[in-house]
NUZA-699472 format. One record per residue (C-alpha): chain; x, y, z; residue number from 1. Coordinates in steps of 0.05 Angstrom, whole numbers, plus 5000, padded with zeros to 4 digits. Each point is the difference from the previous one (the first is absolute). Layout:
N
  mol     u     v     w  seq
    A     X     Y     Z  NUM
...
This chain:
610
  mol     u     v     w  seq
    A  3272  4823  4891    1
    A  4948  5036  5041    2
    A  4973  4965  5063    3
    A  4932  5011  4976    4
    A  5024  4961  4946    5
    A  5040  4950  5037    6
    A  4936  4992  5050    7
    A  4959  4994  4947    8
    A  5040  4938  4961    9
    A  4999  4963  5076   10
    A  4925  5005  4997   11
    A  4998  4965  4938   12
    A  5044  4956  5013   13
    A  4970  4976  5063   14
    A  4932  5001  4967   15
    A  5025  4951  4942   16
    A  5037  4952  5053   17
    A  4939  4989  5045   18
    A  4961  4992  4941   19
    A  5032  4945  4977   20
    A  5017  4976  5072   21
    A  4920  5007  5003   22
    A  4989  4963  4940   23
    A  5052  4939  5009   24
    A  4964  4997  5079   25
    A  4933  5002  4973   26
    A  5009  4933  4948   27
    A  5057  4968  5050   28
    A  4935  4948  5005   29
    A  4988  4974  4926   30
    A  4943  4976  4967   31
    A  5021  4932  4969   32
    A  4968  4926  4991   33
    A  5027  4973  5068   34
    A  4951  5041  5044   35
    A  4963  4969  5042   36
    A  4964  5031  5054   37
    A  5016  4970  5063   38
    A  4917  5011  5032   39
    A  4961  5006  4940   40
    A  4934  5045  5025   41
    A  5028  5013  5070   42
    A  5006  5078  4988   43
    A  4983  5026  4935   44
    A  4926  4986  4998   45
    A  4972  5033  4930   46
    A  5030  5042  4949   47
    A  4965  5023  4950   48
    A  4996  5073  4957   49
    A  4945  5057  5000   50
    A  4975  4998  4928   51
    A  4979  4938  4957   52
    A  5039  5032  4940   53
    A  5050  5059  4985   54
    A  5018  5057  4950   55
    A  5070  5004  4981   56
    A  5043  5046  5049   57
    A  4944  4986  5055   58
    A  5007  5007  5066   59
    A  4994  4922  5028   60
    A  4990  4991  5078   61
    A  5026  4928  5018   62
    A  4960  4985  5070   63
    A  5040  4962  5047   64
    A  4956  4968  5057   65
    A  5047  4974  5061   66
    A  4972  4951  5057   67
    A  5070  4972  5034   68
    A  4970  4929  5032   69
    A  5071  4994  5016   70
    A  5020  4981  5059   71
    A  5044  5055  5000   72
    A  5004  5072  4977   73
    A  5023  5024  4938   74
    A  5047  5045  4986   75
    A  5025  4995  4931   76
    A  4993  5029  4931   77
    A  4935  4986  4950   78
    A  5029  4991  4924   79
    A  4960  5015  4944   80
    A  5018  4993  4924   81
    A  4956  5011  4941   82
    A  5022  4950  4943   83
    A  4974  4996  4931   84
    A  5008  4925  4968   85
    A  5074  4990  5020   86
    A  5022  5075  5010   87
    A  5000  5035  5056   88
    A  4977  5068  4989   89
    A  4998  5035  5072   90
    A  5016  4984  5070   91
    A  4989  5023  5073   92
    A  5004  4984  5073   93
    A  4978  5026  5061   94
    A  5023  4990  5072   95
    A  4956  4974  5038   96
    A  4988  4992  5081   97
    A  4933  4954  5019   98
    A  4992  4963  5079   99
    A  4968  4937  5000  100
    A  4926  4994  4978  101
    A  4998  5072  4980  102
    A  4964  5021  4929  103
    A  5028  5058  4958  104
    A  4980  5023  4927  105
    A  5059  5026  4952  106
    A  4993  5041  4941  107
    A  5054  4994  4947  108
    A  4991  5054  4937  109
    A  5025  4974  4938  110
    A  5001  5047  4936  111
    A  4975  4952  4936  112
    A  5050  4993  4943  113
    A  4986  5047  4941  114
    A  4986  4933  4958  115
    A  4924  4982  4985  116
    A  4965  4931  5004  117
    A  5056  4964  5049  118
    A  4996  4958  5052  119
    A  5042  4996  5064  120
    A  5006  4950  5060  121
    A  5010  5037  5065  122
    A  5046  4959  5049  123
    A  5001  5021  5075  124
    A  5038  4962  5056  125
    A  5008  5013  5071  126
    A  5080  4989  5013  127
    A  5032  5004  5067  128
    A  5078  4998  4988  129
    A  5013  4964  4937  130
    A  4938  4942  4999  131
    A  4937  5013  4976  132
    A  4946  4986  5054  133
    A  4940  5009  4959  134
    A  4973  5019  4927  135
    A  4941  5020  4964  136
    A  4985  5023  4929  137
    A  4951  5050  4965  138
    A  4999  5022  4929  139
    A  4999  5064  4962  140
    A  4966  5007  4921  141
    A  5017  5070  4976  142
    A  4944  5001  4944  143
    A  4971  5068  4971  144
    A  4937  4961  4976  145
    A  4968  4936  5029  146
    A  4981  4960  4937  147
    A  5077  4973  4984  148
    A  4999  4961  5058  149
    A  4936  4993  5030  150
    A  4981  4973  5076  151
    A  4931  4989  5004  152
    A  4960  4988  5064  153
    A  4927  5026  5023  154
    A  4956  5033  5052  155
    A  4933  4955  5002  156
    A  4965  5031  5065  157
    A  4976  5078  5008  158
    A  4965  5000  5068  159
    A  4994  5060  5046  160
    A  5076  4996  5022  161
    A  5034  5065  5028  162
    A  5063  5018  4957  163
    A  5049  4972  5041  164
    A  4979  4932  5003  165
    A  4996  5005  4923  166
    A  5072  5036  5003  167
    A  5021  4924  5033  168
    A  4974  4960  4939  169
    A  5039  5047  4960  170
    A  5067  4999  5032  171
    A  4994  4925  4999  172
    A  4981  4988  4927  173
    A  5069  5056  5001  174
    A  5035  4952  5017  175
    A  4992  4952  4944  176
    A  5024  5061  4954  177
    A  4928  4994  4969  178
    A  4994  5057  4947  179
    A  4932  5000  4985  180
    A  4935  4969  5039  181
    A  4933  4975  4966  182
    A  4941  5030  5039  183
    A  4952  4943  4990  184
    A  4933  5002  4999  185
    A  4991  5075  5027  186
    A  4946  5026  4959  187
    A  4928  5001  5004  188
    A  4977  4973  4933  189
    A  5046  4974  4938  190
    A  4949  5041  4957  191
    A  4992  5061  5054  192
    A  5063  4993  5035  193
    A  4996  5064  5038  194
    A  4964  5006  5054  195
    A  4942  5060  5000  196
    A  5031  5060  4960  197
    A  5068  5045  4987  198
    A  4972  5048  5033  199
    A  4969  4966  5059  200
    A  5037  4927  5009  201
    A  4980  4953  5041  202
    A  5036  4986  5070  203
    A  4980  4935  5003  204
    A  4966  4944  4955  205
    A  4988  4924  4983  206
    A  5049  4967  4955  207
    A  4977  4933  4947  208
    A  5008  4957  5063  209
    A  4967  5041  5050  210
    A  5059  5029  5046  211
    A  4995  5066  5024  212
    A  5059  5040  4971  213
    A  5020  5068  5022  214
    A  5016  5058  4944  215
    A  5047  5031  5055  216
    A  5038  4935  5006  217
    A  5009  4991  4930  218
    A  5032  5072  4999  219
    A  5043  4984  5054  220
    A  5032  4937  4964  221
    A  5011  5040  4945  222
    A  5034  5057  5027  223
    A  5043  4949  5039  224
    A  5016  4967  4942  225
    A  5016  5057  4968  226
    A  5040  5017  5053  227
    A  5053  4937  4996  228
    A  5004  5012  4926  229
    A  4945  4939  4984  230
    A  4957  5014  4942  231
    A  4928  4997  5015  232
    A  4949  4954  4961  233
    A  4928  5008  5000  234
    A  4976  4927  4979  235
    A  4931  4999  4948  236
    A  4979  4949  4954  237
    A  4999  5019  4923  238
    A  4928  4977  4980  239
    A  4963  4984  5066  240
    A  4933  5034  5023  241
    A  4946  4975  5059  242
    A  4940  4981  4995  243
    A  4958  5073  4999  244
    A  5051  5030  4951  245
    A  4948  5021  4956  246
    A  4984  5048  5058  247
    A  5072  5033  4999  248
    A  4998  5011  4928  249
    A  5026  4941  4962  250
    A  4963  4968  4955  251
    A  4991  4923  4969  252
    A  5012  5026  4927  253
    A  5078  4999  5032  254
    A  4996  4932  5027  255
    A  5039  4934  4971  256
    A  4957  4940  4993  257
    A  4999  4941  5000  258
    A  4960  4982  4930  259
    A  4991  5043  4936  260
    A  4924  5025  5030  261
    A  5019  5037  5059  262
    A  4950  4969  5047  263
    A  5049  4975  5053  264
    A  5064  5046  5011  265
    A  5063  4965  5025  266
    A  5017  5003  5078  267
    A  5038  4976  5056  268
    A  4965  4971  5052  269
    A  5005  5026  5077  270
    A  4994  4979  5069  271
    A  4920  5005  5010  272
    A  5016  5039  5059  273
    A  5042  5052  4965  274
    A  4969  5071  4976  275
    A  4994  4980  4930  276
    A  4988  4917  4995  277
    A  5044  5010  4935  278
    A  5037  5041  4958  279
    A  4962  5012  4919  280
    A  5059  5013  4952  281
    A  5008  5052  4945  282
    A  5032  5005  4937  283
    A  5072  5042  5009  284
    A  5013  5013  4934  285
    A  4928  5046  5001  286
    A  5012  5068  5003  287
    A  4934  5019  5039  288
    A  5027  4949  5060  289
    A  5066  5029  4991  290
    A  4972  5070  5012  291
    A  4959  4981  5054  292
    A  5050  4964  5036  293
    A  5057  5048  4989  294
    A  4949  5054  5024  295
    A  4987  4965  5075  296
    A  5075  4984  5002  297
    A  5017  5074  4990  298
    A  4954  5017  5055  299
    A  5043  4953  5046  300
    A  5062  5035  4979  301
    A  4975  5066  5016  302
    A  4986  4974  5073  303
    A  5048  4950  5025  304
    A  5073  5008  4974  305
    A  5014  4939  4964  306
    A  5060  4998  4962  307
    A  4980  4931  4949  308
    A  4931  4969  4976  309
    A  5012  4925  5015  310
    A  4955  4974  4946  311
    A  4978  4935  5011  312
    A  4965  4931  4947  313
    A  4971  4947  5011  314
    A  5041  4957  4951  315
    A  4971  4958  4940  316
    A  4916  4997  5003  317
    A  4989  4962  4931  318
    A  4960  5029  4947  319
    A  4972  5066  5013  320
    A  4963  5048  4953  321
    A  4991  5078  5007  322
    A  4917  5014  4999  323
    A  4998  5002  4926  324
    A  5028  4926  5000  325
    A  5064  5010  4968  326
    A  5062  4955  5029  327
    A  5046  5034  5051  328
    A  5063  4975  5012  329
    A  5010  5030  5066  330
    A  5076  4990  5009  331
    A  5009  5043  4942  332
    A  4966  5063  5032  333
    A  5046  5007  5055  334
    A  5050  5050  4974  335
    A  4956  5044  4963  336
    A  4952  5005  5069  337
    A  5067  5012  5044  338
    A  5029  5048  4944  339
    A  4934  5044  5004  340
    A  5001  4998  5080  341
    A  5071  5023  5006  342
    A  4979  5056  4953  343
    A  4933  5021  5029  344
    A  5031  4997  5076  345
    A  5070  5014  4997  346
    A  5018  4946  5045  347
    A  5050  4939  5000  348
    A  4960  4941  4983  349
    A  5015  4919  5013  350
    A  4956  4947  4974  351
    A  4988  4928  5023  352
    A  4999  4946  4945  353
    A  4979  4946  5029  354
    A  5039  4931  4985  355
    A  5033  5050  4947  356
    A  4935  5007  4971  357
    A  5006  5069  4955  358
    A  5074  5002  5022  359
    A  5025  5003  4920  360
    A  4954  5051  4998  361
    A  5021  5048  5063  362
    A  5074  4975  4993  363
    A  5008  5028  4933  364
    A  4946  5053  4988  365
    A  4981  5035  5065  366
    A  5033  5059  5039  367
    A  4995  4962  5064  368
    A  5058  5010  5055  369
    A  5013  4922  5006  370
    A  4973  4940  4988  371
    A  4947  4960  5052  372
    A  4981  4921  4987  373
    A  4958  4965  5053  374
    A  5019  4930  4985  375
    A  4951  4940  5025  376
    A  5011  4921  4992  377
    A  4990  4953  4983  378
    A  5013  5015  4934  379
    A  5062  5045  5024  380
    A  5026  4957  5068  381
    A  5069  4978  4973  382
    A  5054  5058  5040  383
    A  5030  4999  4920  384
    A  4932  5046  4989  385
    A  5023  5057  5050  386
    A  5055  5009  4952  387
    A  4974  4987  4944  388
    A  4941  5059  5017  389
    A  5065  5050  5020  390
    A  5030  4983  4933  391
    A  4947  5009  4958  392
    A  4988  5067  5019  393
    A  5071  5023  4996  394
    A  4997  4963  4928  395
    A  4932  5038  4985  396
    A  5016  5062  5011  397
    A  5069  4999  4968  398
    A  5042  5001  5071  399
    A  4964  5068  5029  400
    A  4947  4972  5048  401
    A  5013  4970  5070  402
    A  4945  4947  5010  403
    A  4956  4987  5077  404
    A  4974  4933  5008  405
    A  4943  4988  5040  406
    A  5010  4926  5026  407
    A  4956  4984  5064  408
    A  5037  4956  5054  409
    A  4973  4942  5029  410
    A  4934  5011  4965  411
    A  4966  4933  5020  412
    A  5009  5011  5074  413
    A  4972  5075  4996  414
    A  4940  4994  5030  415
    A  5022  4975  5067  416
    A  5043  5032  5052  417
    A  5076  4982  4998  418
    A  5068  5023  4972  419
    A  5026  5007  4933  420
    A  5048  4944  4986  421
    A  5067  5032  5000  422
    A  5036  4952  4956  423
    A  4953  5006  4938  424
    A  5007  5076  5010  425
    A  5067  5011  4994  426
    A  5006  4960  4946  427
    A  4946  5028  4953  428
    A  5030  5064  5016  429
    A  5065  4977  4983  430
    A  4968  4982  4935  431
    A  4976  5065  4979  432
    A  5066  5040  5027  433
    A  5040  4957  4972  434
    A  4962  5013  4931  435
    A  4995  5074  5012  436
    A  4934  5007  5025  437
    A  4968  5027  5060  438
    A  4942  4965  5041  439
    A  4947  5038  5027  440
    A  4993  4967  5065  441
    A  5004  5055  5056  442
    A  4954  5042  5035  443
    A  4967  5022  5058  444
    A  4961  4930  5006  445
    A  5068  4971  5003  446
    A  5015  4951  4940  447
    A  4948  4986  4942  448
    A  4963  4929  4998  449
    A  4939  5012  4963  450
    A  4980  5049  4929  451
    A  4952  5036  5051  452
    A  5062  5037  5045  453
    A  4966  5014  5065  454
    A  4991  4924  5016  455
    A  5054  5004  5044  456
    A  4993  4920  5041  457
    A  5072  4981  4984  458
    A  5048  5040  5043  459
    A  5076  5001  4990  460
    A  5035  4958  5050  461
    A  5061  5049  5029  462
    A  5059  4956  4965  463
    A  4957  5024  4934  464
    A  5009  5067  5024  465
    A  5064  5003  5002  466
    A  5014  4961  4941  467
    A  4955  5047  4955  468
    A  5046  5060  5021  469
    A  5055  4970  4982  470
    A  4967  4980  4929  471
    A  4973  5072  4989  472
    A  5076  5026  5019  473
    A  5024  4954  4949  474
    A  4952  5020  4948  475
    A  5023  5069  5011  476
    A  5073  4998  5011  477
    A  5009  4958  4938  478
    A  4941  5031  4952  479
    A  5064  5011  4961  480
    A  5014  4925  4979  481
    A  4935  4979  5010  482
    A  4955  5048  4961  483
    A  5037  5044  4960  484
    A  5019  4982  4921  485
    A  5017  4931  5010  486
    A  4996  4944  4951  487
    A  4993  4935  5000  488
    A  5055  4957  4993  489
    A  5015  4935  4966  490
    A  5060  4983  5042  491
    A  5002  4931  5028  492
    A  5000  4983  5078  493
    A  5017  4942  5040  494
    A  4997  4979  5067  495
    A  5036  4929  5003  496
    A  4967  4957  5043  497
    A  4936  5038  5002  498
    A  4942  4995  4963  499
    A  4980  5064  4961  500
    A  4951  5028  4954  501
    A  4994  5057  4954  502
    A  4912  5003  5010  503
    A  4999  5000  5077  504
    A  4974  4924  4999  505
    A  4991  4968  5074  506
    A  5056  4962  5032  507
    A  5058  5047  4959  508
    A  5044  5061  5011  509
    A  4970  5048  4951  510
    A  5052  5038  4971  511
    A  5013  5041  4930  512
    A  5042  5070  4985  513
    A  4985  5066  4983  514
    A  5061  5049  4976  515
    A  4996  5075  4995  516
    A  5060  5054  4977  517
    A  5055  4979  5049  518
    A  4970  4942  5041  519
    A  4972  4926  4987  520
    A  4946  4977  5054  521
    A  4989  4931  5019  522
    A  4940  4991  5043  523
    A  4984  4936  5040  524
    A  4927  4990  5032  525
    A  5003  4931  5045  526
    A  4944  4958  4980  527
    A  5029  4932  5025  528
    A  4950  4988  5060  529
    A  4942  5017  4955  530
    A  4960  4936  4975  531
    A  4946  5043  4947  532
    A  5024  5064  4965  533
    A  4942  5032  5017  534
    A  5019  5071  5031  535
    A  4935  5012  5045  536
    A  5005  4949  5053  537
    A  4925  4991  5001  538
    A  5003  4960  5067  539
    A  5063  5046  5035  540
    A  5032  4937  5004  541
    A  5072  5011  4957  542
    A  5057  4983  5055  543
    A  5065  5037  4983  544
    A  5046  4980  4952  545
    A  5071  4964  5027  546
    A  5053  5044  4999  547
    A  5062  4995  4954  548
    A  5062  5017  5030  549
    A  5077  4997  4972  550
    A  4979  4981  4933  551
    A  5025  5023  4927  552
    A  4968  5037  4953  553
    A  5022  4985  4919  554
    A  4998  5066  4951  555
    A  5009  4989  4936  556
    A  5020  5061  4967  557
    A  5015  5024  4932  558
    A  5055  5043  5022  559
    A  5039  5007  5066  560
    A  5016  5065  5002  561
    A  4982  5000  5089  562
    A  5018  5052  5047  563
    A  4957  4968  5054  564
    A  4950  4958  5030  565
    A  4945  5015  5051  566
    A  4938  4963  5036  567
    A  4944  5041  5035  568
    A  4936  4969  5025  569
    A  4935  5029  5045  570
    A  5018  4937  5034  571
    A  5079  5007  5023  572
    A  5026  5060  5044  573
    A  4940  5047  4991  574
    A  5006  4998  4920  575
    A  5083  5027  4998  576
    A  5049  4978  4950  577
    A  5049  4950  5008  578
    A  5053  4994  4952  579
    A  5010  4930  4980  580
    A  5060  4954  4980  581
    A  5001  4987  4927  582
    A  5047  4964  4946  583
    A  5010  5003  4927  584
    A  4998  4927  4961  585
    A  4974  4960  4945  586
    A  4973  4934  4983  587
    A  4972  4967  4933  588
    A  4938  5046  5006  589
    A  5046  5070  5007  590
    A  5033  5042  5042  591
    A  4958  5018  5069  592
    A  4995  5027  5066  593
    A  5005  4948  5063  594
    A  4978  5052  5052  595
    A  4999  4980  5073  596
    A  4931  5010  5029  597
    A  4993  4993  5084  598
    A  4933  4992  5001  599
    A  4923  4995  4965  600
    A  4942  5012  5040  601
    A  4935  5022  4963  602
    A  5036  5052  4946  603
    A  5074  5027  4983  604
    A  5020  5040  4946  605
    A  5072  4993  4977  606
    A  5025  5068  4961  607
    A  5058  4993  4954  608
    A  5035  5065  4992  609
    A  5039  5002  4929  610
């Protein structure tokens, strides 16, 4: 044997036996249930990824922000592993050398599985020896398209604002993984929503409530947007026109009305203080409107890159006849009017129906990317109607939409400075997760307490902060079990010694089961410390709900074949999975689960893997 040959075998050799030396050194610290960081917060300070959403085989930057408050440096190695549901997919680490109150930045580069539409829960921790002495999570949704699992949030102010400081809202709406932001209220007119011409746009101009808004900002957000992978949406009613439309070229023969003769054309009244002091309606299923709105909302496209008309109603207005005086039965124009728009303009389109108003209609007959319900009470208080909404628009629409629920917070205390009541907050959003929804409630105002989105006198109180992240992680981890093909399921739960319900009444554990190919999902929102079901909060007054700990869950199953358990919750250990202790056994009812739960907060989701 040659020594080329001989030389050439040692390389190899030596290569193979530090890799693995590498490997078994790398994962000597493991990633099971029993960590627990020893000073939660006391050196990794954010994490958190560069784009809102990924293409499969992407290149994902994981950003590690360090600030050792220690009273010591660190010298020690930062762990990172990318999980998806149970799995782990992909680790990492990196050594790591920080002195007392110093700040450093890591970048980690991760490449995206080749798999579409997944979710995946990015664990970090800090470890110095063997213990863990800090942890934070992020999460990952490699998506080629938005609309499977949308995350909806806004941008509700466009003043004179240099780029960067509109680069900041960005990177923290980022954070939330939002995929796509409503730009509210940005145009000039609802009938002449452009602003002077193609040719020679406007820089600046008034919007319906008087604010100065900047063309240049707009373009910023959108190229921002645009650059974190968030789809932009240029928000315009369907039928809406001022006061002087007659002078931009609409005319009263397209109106609706609100009596056979045509002498007093339906509207929605305005401020007095506003541009217009209301809105006059027109028919949508009249193809003259049609073409003249279509028309001014090309003329947008052609200037400000929008990606989605957000098409918004104004719900149920009674009787209402076209100008010859025939009946119109408005939620039954939707789809044809959003059918013709997508065709005309080319772009995505998503349509409010207000308190599902038209939602039949759009669910099952328009080309829309997903669905959009702006839900009001009283008549829709009860939490049982957030998913009730969600599942009526997966039901609808034969499983392929995704449904965003507008649900203002706090509503009756919105007028008056204060904070958002955290309690009642994570809870309705537990509702709609847990259902498979999403909850536009994010934007650069902050958090959403009113239908007009710059009113912006609630503020989130920094535990709400911090909780939200941790919710919109969740919702993106787990998009998987939460929002993709599941069913409902008829399988009965228990929770001896604790009151529950199946309709998220007051005073109960609300729990019920979902089951998709492989997995059965039992979900369990805490409702025990609330005395009315009502999901707003009107008076921010909900107090949180007393924690369960060390209690049993009953499963009753129609078969048993179980590989495992798991719990994972926005509210334990930054959202990771904890396998749980389960046994097999059977009483006069059947054979069921008793799985061993440590704790209920606001939400958990058990996950039964078959």
């Amino acid at each position: 044997m040659s020594k080329k040959i001989i030389a050439l075998i040692l390389i190899i050799s030596t290569a193979i036996f530090g890799a693995l030396y590498m490997y078994r050194n790398i994962f000597s610290f493991k990633d099971d249930n029993n960590i627990v960081a020893l000073t939660k917060g006391k050196l990794i300070s954010d994490v958190y990824t560069d784009k809102a959403r990924y293409y499969p085989s992407d290149k994902v930057t994981v950003k590690i922000e360090l600030n050792n408050e220690l009273q010591e440096d660190f010298r020690g190695t930062i762990y990172i592993f990318y999980k998806h549901l149970e799995s782990i997919v992909g680790k990492a680490k990196i050594q790591v050398n920080i002195k007392s109150g110093q700040k450093k930045q890591l970048n980690i580069f991760w490449e995206a599985p080749k798999d579409d539409f997944k979710g995946y829960l990015v664990e970090v921790y800090a470890v110095k020896g063997n213990k863990a002495i800090d942890n934070k999570n992020t999460a990952v949704d490699v998506s080629s398209d938005w609309s499977k699992f949308p995350r909806y949030g806004y941008i509700a102010n466009f003043p004179e604002q240099s780029k960067e400081k509109s680069a900041l809202i960005i990177e923290v709406l980022n954070k939330y993984h939002l995929n796509g932001l409503l730009f509210y209220d940005w145009q000039y007119k609802h009938n002449k929503p452009l602003a002077g011409t193609v040719e020679n746009p406007d820089p600046k101009w008034k919007d319906i409530a008087n604010r100065d808004i900047y063309g240049q900002t707009v373009k910023d957000y959108i190229e921002l947007a645009h650059s974190k992978n968030m789809m932009a949406a240029n928000y315009n009613l369907m039928y809406g026109g001022y006061f002087d439309y007659v002078k931009d070229g609409a005319k009263p023969e397209w109106g609706l009305y609100k009596e056979p003769n045509h002498e007093e054309q339906d509207n929605h009244p305005l401020p007095h203080t506003w541009a217009t002091d209301r809105l006059y309606l027109f028919n949508p299923e009249n193809k003259d409107w049609q073409n003249y709105i279509f028309s001014a909302e090309k003329d947008v496209f052609m200037v400000y890159n929008f990606d989605v008309w957000h098409v918004d109603t104004l719900g149920p207005r009674g009787t209402v006849y076209d100008y010859k005086g025939n009946p119109v039965e408005l939620s039954m124009t939707y789809a044809d009017f959003l059918n013709n728009a997508k065709k005309v303009l080319g772009k995505r389109i998503v349509c409010n129906t207000v308190n599902e108003y038209g939602l039949i209609n759009v669910a099952s007959g328009a080309d829309v990317d997903f669905l959009y319900v702006e839900i009001w009470p009283p008549a829709r208080a009860h939490y049982n109607f957030l998913k009730q909404t969600v599942d009526n628009g997966y039901n609808y629409s034969d499983g392929k939409k995704a449904t965003v629920v507008a649900a203002y917070m706090n509503y009756g205390i919105a007028n008056r400075s204060g904070e958002f009541n955290e309690h009642s907050v994570r809870l309705t959003d537990a509702a709609i997760f847990a259902a498979g929804g999403d909850h536009i409630e994010l934007g650069d105002t902050g958090m959403l307490s009113k239908e007009y989105f710059p009113s912006a006198n609630l503020k989130m109180s920094e535990s709400l902060v911090k909780a939200m992240r941790n919710y919109y992680d969740f919702l993106t981890a787990y998009e998987n079990l939460l929002r993709d093909g599941l069913k409902e399921s008829d399988n009965k739960i228990e929770i001896p010694g604790v009151e529950i319900s199946n309709n998220g009444s007051a005073r109960t554990v609300w729990t019920y089961a979902k089951q998709k190919e492989g997995y059965d999902v039992i979900h369990m929102i805490n409702l025990l410390g609330i005395e009315v079901s009502n999901w707003r909060d009107d008076l921010g007054n909900y107090s949180a709900p007393p924690i369960i700990k060390d209690f049993k869950v009953k499963y009753y199953l129609k078969d048993d074949n179980i590989k495992n358990v798991y719990l994972a919750s926005p509210d334990i250990n930054n959202g990771k999975v904890m396998k749980l202790q389960f046994k097999k056994k059977e009483d006069s009812k059947g054979k069921y689960l008793e799985i061993s739960v440590p704790e209920l907060q606001y939400w958990d989701m058990i996950f039964i893997k078959k």
